[in-house]
N, C-alpha and C positions, 0 to 999 in steps of 0.2 A: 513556381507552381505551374505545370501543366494543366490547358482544358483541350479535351479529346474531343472532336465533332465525329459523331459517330456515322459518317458516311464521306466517302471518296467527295472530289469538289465534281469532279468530270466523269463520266459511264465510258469502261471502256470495252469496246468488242474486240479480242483477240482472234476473232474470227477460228480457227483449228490450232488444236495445242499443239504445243512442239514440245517435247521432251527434253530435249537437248538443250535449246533455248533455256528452258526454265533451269535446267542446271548450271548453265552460264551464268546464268542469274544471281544464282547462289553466292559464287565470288561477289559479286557487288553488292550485296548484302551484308555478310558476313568476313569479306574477305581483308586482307592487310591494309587494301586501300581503297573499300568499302564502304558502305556510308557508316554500318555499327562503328565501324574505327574511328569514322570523321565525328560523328557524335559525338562518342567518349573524348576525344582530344581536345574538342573545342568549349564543351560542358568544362572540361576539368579546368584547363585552362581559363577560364573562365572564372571559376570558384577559386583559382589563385592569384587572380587581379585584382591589386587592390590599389583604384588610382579614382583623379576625380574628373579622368576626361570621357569615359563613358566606353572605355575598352572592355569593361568587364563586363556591362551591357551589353555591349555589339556581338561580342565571344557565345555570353550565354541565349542571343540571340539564334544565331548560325549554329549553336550546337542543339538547339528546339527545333530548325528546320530541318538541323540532317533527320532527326527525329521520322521528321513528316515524310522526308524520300524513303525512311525504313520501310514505311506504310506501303507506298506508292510501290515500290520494288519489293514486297511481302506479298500484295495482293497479285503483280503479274504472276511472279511463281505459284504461288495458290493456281491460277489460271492454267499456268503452262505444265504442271506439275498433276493436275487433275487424271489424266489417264493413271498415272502409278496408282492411283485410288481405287480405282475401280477395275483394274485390269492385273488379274496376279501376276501374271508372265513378261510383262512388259515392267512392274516393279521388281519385277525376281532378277531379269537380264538388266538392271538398272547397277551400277557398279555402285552410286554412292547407298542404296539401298541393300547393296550385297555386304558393303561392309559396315552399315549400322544397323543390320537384323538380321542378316544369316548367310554370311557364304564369309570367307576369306580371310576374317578377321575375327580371331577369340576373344571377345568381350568380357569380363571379369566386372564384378560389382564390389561394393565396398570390402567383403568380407575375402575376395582372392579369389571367391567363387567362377569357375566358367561356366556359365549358361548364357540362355538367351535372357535379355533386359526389357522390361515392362517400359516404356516410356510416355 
């Protein structure tokens, strides 16, 4: 069971966003060796240990904290990522925004359909 404290432990000032940053960002989020990936490996892991020396505690321990860096490296992007929000031209020339809303890459929904996708 997870409990979520619904605020950061530390306030952090990024002082001016950087675009670029927060896309780098992205990778360590989300990426192969990422924390989403360290989560999943060490939860599962975890959930397949079945011993009485306390590995499967320790596992599903370390797979709640990647958890908590998903937080931590979610909110800098949020941060760093905040211009694409409010500035169309700066998320239009944004590559990973050209290819999940409108430029370079045909998107198809369940049905084969090409349009654009609600998300």
């Amino acid at each position: 069971m997870y409990h979520h404290v619904k605020k950061l432990m530390y306030t952090v000032n990024i002082g001016e966003s950087d675009v670029k940053f927060g896309n780098m960002l992205l990778e360590q989020f989300g990426g192969a060796n990422g924390e989403l990936a360290a989560a999943m490996q060490y939860t599962i892991q975890g959930w397949n240990c079945v011993d009485d020396l306390g590995r499967r505690d320790l596992l599903l321990d370390i797979g709640t904290e990647e958890l908590s860096h998903l937080e931590v490296v979610g909110a800098l992007i949020r941060m760093h990522l905040k211009p694409l929000k409010t500035n169309r031209e700066a998320a239009e020339a944004d590559p990973l925004v050209a290819i999940a809303g409108g430029g370079g890459v045909g998107l198809f929904d369940s049905m084969g359909t090409l349009g654009p996708l609600t998300i």
